[in-house]
C-alpha positions in Angstrom: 81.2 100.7 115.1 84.8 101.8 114.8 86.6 103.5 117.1 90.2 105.6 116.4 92.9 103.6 118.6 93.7 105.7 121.4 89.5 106.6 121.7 89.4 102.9 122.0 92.3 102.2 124.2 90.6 105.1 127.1 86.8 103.8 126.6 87.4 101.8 130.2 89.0 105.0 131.5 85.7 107.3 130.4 83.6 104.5 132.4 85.6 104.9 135.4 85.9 108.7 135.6 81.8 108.5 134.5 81.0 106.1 137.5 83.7 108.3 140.1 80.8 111.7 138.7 78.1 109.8 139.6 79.3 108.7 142.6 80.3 112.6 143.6 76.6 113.7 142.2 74.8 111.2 144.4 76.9 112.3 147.5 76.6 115.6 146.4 72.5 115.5 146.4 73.0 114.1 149.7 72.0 110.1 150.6 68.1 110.6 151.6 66.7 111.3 148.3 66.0 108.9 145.5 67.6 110.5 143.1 71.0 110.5 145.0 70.5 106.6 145.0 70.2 106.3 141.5 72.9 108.3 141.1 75.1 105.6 143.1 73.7 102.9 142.2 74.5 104.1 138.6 78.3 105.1 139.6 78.8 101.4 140.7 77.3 99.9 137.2 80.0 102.5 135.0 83.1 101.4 137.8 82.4 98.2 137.3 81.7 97.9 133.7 85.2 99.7 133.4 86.9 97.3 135.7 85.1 94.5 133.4 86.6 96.0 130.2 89.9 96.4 131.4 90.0 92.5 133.0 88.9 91.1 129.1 91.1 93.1 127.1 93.5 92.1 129.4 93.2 88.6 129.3 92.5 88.6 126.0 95.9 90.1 125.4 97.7 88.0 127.5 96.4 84.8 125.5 97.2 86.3 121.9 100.8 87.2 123.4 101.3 83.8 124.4 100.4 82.0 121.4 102.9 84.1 119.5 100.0 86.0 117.8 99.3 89.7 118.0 96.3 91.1 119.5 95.4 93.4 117.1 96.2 90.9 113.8 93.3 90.2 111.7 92.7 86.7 110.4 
C-alpha cells in the first residue's frame, strides 16, 4: 500500500500520539479494572512500535547516506 510522503513520514508520530491516548484512557478508567489494563498494556505496544519505526528508518537512512546512495532512489 502507498502512502503520500508526509502521511508516511508522521505514521511513527500517529503510533506515538495513539499509544500517549491509550495510556490517558487506561488512567482515565482508573488502574483496578481490566479494561484500564488493556488499555495500557495497549499504549505501551503503539509507543513502542513508534519508537521501533523511527529507530529503522533511521538506520536505514543513515546506511543509504553513507554509501553515497539516496534513501528514497529506486533500483
Amino acid at each position: 500500500m502507498w502512502l503520500p510522503t508526509p502521511l508516511y513520514e508522521r505514521v511513527p508520530n500517529i503510533w506515538l500520539v495513539l499509544g500517549l491516548l491509550f495510556i490517558a484512557y487506561g488512567i482515565y478508567l482508573g488502574l483496578d479494572l481490566p479494561p484500564s489494563i488493556g488499555a495500557l498494556i495497549m499504549g505501551l505496544f503503539c509507543i513502542v512500535y513508534g519508537f521501533g519505526i523511527s529507530l529503522l528508518r533511521s538506520r536505514y537512512r543513515q546506511k543509504h547516506t553513507a554509501d553515497g546512495d539516496s534513501p528514497t532512489s529506486s533500483e
